[in-house]
C-alpha positions, -999 to +999 in steps of 0.1 A: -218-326+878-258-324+885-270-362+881-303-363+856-333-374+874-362-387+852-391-386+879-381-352+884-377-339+847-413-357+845-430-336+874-415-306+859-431-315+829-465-323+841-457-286+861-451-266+831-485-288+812-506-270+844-493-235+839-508-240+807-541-252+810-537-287+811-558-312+835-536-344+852-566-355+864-592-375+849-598-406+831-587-393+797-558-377+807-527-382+793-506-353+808-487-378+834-480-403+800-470-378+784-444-361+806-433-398+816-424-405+777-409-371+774-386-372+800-376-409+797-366-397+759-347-367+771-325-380+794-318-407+769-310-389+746-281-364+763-271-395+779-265-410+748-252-379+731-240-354+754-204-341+750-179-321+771-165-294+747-123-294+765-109-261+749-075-265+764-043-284+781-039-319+777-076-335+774-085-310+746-114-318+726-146-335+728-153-361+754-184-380+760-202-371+795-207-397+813 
C-alpha cells in the first residue's frame, strides 16, 4: 500500500497551478495556501472515507483502508 504524503500531494498541486499560468511567487499569492488547504482536505477525506472493495473468500466485502 502507497502511504499518502500531504507535502507531496501539495507540491504537486502548486506544480500542476504553474503548468497553468499561475505565479507562487509574490506578495499576493495564494497558490502555496492554496495547494496546502487542498491537499490537507484530500488526504482527509480518503482517509476518512476510503474503502477496500474484497470481491471474494472469507473477508468479502467492504473494509475501511487504513
Amino acid at each position: 500500500m502507497m502511504a499518502l504524503d500531504k507535502s507531496s500531494l501539495e507540491d504537486r498541486i502548486v506544480e500542476e497551478m504553474k503548468n497553468i499560468g499561475a505565479n507562487e511567487s509574490g506578495q499576493y499569492s495564494w497558490v502555496r495556501r492554496m495547494a496546502k488547504a487542498l491537499s490537507i482536505a484530500i488526504i482527509d477525506e480518503i482517509n476518512a472515507n476510503a474503502k477496500a472493495d474484497v470481491q471474494s473468500g472469507s473477508s468479502q466485502g467492504q473494509w475501511p483502508i487504513l
